[in-house]
N, C-alpha and C positions, 0 to 999 in steps of 0.2 A: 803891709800884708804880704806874707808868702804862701804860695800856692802850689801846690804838688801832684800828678798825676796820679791814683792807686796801681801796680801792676804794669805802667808803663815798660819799665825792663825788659821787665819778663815777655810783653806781647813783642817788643822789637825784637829779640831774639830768636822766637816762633815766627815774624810774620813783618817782617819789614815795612814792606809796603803794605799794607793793613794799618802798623804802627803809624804809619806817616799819616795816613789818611785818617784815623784817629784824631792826629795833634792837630792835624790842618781844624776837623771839625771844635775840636776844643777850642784852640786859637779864636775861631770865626765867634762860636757861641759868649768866648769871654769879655773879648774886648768890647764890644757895647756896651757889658755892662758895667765895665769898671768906669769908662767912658761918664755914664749916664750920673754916676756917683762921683764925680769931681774926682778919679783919679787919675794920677800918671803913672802908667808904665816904667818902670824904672829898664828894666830889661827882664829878659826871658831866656832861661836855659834848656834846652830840649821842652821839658815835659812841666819845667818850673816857671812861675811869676815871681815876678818883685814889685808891689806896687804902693806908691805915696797916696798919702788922702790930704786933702788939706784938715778933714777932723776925723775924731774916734766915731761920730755920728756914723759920717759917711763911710767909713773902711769895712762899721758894722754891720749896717743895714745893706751894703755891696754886698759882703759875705753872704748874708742870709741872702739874698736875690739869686748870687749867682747859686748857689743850691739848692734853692728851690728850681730856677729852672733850670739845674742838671737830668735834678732828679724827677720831674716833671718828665724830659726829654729820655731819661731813665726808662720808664713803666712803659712805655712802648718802642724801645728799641732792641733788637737781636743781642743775644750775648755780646757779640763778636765789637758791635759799636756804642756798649753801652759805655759814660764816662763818672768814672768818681774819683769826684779829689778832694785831698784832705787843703784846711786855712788854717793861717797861724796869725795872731793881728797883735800887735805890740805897738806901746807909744812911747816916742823919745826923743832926744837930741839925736841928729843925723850932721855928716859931715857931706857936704858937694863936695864930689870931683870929677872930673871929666865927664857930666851924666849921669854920674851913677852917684849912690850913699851910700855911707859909713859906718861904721859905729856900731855901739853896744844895742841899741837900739833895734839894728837890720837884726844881728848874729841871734838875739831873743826872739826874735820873731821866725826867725826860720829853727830854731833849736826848735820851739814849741808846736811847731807845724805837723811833726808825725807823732805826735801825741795827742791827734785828734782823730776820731773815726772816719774809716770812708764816708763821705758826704756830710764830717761835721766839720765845726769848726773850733780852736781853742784861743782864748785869748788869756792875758796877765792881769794881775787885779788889777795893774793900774788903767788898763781900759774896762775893768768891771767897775769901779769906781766913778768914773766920767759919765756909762751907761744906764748906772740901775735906773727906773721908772721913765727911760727917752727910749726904750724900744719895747716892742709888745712880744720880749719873747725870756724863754726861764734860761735860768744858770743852774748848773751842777759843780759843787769847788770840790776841784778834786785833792789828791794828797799833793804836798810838795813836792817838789823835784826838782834834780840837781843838775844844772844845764851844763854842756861841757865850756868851759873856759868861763864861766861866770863864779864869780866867789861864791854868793849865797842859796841856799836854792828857793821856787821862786812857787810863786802859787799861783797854780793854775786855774781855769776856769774852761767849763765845757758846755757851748749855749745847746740848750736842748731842741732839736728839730720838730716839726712836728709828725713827722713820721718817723719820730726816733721809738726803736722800741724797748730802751730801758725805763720803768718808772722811776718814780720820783721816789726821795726819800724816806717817804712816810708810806711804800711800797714793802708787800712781803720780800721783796730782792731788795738786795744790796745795792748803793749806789756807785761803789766802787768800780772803776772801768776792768783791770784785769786783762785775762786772755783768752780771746776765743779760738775756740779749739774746734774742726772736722774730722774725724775718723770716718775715711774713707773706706768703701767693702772693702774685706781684703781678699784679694784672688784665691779659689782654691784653683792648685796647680796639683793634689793628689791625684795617683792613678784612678782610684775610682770617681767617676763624676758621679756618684751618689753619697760623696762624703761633702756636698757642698752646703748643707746645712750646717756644718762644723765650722766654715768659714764663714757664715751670715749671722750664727747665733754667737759665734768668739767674738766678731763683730761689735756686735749686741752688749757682748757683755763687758767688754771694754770700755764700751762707752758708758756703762754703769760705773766701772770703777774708776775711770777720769772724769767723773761726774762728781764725785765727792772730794776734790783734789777743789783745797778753798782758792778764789779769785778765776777762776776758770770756768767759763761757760762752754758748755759741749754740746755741739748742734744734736740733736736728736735724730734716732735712725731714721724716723722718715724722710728725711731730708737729704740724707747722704746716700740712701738705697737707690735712688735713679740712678747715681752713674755709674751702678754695678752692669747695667748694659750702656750707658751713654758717656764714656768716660768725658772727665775735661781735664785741659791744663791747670796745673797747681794753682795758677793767678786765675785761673777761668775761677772754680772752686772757689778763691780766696775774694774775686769778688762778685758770687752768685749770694755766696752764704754771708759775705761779712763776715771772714774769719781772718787771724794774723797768722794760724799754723797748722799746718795739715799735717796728720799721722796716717801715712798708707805702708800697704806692705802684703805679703802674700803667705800661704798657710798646706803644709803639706802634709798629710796624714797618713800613714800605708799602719797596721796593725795597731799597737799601741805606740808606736814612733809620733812624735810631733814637729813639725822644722818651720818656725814662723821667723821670716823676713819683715822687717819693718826700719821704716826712713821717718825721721821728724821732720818737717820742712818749715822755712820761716818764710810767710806768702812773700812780703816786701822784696824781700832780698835773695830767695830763692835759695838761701842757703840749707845746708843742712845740719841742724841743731842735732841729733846724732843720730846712729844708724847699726842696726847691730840684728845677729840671728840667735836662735835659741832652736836649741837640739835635744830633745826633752821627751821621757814617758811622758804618755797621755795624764799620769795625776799628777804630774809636776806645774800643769796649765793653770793652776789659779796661783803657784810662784812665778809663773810668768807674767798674770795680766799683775800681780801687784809689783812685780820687777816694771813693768812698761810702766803705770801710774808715777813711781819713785823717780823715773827717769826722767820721763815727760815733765816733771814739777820740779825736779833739780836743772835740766834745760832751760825753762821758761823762769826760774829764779824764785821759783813760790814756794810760798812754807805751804805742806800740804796738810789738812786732817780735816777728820769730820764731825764737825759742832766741835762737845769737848775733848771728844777724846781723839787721843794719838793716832797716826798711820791710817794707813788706807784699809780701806776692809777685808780683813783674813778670809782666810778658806770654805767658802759657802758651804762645802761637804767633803764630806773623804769618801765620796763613795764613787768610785770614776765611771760605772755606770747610769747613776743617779744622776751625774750633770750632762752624760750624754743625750740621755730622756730628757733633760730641762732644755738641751738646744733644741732640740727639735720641736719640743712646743711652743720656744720662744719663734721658731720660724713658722711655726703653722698658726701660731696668732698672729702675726703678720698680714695674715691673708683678709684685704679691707671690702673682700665682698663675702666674708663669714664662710666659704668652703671648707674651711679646714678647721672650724669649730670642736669636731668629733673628736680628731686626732690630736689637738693639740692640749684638750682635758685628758684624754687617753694617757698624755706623755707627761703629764706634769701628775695625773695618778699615779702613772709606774711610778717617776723621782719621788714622790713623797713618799710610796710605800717601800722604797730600795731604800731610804735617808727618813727616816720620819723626824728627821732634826734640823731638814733645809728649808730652810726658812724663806728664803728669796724663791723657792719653786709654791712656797704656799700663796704668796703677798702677789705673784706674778699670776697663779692661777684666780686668785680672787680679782683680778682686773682682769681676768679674759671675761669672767660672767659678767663684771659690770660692763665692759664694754658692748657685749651682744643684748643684753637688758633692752626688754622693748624696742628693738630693732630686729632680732631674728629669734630671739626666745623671751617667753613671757616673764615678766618683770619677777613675780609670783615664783617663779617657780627657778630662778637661780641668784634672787640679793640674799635669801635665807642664809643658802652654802658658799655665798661669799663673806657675809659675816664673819662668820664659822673659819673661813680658810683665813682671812685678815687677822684676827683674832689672836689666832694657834701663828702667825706670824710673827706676832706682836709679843705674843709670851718665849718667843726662843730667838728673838732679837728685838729688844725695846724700843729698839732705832732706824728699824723700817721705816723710812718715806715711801715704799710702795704701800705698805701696809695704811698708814694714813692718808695717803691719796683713796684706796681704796673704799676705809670707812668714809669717808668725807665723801666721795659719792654715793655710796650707802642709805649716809644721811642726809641727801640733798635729795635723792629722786626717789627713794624707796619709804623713806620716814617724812619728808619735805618738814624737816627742822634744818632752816637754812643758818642758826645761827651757831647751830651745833657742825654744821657742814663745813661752814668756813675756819672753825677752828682747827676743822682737823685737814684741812688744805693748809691752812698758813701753819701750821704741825709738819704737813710735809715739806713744804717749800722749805722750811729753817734748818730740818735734817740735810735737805740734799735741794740748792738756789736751781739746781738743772733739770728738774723731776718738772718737765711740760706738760704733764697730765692733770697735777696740780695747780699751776697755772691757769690752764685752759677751762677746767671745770670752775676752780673760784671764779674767773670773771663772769661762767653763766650763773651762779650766783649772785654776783653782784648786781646781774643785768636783769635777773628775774625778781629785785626786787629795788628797780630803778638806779640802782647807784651806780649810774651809766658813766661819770668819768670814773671813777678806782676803776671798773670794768675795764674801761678803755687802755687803762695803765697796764691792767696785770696782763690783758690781752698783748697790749705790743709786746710783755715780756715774752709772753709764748712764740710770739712771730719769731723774735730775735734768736729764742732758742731752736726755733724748728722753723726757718724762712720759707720753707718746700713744702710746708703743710696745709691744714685748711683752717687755720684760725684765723687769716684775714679775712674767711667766711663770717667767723663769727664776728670781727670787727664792724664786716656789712651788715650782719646784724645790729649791732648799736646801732648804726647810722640810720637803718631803718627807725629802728625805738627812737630814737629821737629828733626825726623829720629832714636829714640830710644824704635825702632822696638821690641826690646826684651822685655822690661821693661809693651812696653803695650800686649804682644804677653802672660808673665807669668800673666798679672792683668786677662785677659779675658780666658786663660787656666782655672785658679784657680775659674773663675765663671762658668764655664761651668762642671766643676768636682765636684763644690758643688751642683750644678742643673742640673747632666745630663739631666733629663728629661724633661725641659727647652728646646721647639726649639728655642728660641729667641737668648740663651747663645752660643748653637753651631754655629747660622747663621753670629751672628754679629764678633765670632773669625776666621769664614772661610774671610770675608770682612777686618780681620787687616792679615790675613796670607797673604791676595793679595797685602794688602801694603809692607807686606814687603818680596815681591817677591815668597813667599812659596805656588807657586801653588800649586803644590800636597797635601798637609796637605789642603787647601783650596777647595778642592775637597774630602776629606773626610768625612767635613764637610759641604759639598753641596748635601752629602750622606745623608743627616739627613732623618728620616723617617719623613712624616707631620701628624702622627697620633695624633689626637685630638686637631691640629693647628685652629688656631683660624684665620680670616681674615688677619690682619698686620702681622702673622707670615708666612702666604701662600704668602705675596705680598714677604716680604724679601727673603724666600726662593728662591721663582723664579728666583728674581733678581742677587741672590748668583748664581744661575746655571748659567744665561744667561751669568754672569760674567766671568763664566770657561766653556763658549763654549757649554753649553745645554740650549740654546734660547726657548723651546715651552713655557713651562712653563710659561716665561716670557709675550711669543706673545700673551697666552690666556687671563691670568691677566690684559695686557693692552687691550686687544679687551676688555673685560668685562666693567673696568671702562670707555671706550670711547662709550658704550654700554646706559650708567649711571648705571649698574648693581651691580655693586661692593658691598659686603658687607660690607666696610666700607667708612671712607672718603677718599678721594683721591687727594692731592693738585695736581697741574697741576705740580711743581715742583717735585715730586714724580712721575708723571709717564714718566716725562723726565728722568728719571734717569733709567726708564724700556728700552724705546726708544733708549738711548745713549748704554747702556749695550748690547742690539741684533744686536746694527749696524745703528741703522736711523739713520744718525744725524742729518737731517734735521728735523724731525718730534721732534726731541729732543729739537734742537734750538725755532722753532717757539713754542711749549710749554713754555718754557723759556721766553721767549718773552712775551705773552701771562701772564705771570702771572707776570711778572714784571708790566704789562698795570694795569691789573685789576685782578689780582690772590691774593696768599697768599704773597706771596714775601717772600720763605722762602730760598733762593738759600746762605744767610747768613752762614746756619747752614749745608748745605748739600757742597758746592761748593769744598770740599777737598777731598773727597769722589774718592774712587776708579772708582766710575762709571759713573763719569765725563770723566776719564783721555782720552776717544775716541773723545771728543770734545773738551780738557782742551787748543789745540793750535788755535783752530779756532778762526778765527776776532771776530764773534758773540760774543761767549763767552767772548773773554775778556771786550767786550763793555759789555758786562753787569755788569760783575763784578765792570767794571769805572762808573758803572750805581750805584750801589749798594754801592759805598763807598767801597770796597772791594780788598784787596793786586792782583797784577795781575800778580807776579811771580809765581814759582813752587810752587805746592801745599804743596808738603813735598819732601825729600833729598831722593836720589836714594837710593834704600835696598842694602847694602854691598852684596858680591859674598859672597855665601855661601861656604863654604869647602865639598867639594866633597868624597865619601868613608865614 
């Protein structure tokens, strides 16, 4: 077995004595366990192991140990002391000498070692062979490869973790490992600092067009927009997100002048895969982002296109004002607490009516309405003119995967034809494997109609595309749905302790404590203070109290919005959920009813929900759910007895 630090370099270089302190901690955490698993140490270089097993049993079940509790020790440690390192496990004739082995044996096993993810491991068929059905864990065979100084090349195998967040074969993604790629904000250094929307929507939209560059995963903007105020080191980045290359670089605009700076960087080695500026009229910028995609894919050695057809994608519009209006909306939908809803249809009205040929301003405007859809605007009154905009997308580019991300949530919360929904998510995902939107909605598909592992799959795909998001939200939701109460009890502890001051973090773990039975800790947490709560977090809170037996709260919030008073939106299915929580159940049901008629019809997304379970056996209810296409058993598995004392 060989073992390698991720990033190591790089931190010794920045931080010495940090670095040290680092190894020392690796060192300490490792050797027990090779220990524990009959191995020897052979020796250790810096940040590298070398170590014998007496079997392929032991070398593999060590591996998986030691990375579980890396990555265990991972989820709650600071940046700065987090440790991932890639295994390489090979089996063979070895030659003693002085201590140390020889042989073709060692050189395979360390060749294969950085061709495993941070915190995975890869081994050779012939220890896939020895192992299949003696350990409880999956293989992915990946393509062959040609080891340096080895005659033939050699096939590999990649054990899949369980926190690994590529699915499996039979997954709308590719199994393929490939390259993963961050696109870093890039600085605007223009004189005006109100041209900095030009640098977060160029941004943006680079990461669309190295998005369709095949074998290449590209982290998604929400992911990479924190370190537009929180910078990190290249190896920080490279291992926050799981990525092998980073693309940062900087963006200058004064009139119609453009001057973008931009560095490729490879995380391991820190090197620079290449580097170069571009001096450019403002319409020259979409031969620039597909100058950057060509490069970036000839750097990283991949053939690039999208599905069938050739090259990366041409010129969104020839209208240089039309995509200036398309940045700005692409930055005011951005905005995740819906402020800037007004202005960002505003700017993506102007670009369609300056281009009524841009296609990617129609596909992009039809997911700003699905996005606000029964969260800040009535369901009713904007899936209609998202159609409509997906559509007219789809007819002047056939090969929108926003366009088909779009319809496919369409038809999953607005039509709840979930089988028609997921065709046109796995429609998108096959245009463009990086499109997390697609992702992320098919797994609540799948979870809304129990096919809680595919869920679980396509979800880690989303993670892996957008680490920095909130889809491991949704994973806690599986875990809820299917009674592994812990697992989402430590995901949502671990959010509320990075954000105490977050009401949102404490309200929504006192709502998993009641699933799984832990009223008192759920009342803690119903303790939150609401200072400086904003509308949606005064409604949850309430409803967290009413939950655990302190109904006012609750009765005023609902008088309000039946008031029309509310300071924000309020689906009819959301104040049933106030209703069912103090006890009405009638006033609960006919809301229910009611918006099933002519409401939001969002009972999809809510129906599992704790603050249902007062109505969860009532006839109503389940008619609706048989209304809704919707499973009509248990919502989720009783919370085990807790151990008392």
């Amino acid at each position: 077995m060989f073992t390698d630090m991720v990033g190591y370099s790089a931190l010794s270089q920045a931080d010495e004595a940090e670095a040290l302190a680092v190894l020392e901690r690796h060192n300490r955490m490792l050797r027990p366990i090779f220990s524990a698993f009959h191995g020897r140490e052979i020796k250790t270089a810096g940040d590298a192991f070398l170590v014998e097993f007496e079997s392929v049993l032991d070398a593999a079940r060590c591996g998986v140990e030691v990375q579980r509790v890396l990555h265990e020790y991972n989820l709650s440690s600071p940046v700065e002391w987090k440790i991932r390192i890639r295994i390489g496990i090979h089996v063979g004739d070895v030659v003693q000498a002085d201590g140390d082995v020889l042989g073709d044996a060692v050189n395979i096993a360390s060749r294969i070692e950085p061709l495993a993810d941070p915190e995975g491991i890869c081994l050779t068929q012939q220890v896939y062979d020895q192992l299949q059905n003696k350990i409880p864990v999956s293989f992915v065979k990946l393509a062959p490869v040609s080891l340096k100084n080895i005659h033939v090349p050699m096939t590999v195998y990649k054990v899949v973790q369980p926190w690994d967040t590529r699915p499996a074969a039979t997954s709308p993604a590719e199994s393929s490992i490939g390259h993963r790629l961050a696109v870093l904000p890039f600085s605007n250094i223009s004189p005006d600092p109100n041209d900095e929307y030009f640098a977060d929507g160029l941004t943006e939209e680079v990461i669309t067009v190295l998005s369709q560059v095949r074998d290449l995963s590209v982290i998604a903007r929400t992911s990479v927009m924190p370190y537009k105020t929180a910078p990190r080191s290249v190896a920080q980045v490279g291992a926050e997100l799981g990525v092998d290359t980073v693309l940062e670089g900087s963006v200058r605009k004064s009139g119609k002048r453009i001057r973008i700076t931009l560095q490729l960087i490879d995380v391991p080695t820190q090197r620079h895969l290449w580097a170069t500026s571009y001096n450019r009229e403002i319409d020259d910028v979409f031969a620039v982002q597909t100058d950057i995609a060509e490069r970036t894919a000839e750097a990283l050695r991949l053939e690039f296109t999208k599905t069938d057809r050739p090259g990366v994608r041409g010129r969104p519009t020839a209208n240089v004002e039309a995509y200036d209006f398309f940045l700005r909306g692409l930055v005011a939908a951005s905005d995740a607490k819906g402020g800037s809803i007004d202005e960002a249809i505003q700017s993506f009205e102007h670009a369609t009516e300056l281009d009524p040929g841009f296609a990617e301003a129609f596909a992009t405007w039809a997911n700003l309405y699905v996005s606000v859809a029964g969260d800040f605007r009535p369901m009713r009154d904007v899936m209609p003119p998202a159609r409509k905009l997906a559509a007219r997308a789809l007819e002047l580019d056939p090969d929108s995967s926003d366009a088909y991300a779009a319809l496919g949530n369409i038809a999953f919360q607005f039509d709840h034809d979930w089988q028609l929904a997921e065709a046109y998510f796995k429609r998108a995902i096959a245009i463009n494997p990086s499109n997390v939107t697609a992702f992320r909605f098919l797994g609540m598909v799948l979870l809304a109609q129990n096919r809680f592992d595919e869920a679980r799959d396509v979800v880690r795909t989303a993670i892996r595309l957008d680490p920095g998001g909130y889809y491991r939200g949704a994973m806690a939701m599986i875990d809820t749905a299917t009674g592994d109460y812990d697992a989402a009890v430590r995901y949502h502890q671990t959010e509320r302790d990075r954000d105490a001051d977050s009401i949102g973090t404490h309200i929504v773990l006192g709502f998993v404590y009641l699933a799984a039975g832990r009223r008192e800790d759920a009342l803690t947490e119903a303790d939150t203070p609401l200072t400086g709560a904003d509308a949606v977090e005064r409604f949850d809170h309430a409803l967290l109290n009413a939950l655990v037996g302190r109904p006012d709260a609750a009765r005023a919030v609902a008088a309000e919005a039946e008031r029309g008073e509310a300071k924000s939106y309020t689906s009819a299915t959301h104040l049933a959920m106030l209703y069912s929580a103090i006890g009405d159940k009638a006033r609960a049901l006919d809301l229910l009813e009611k918006d099933a008629r002519e409401g939001d019809q969002v009972l999809w997304l809510w129906f599992r929900g704790v603050w249902f379970d007062p109505i969860r056996d009532d006839p109503r209810f389940i008619e609706l759910l048989r209304h809704y296409g919707l499973p009509t058993g248990r919502a989720r598995p009783p919370p085990s007895p807790r151990p008392r004392g």
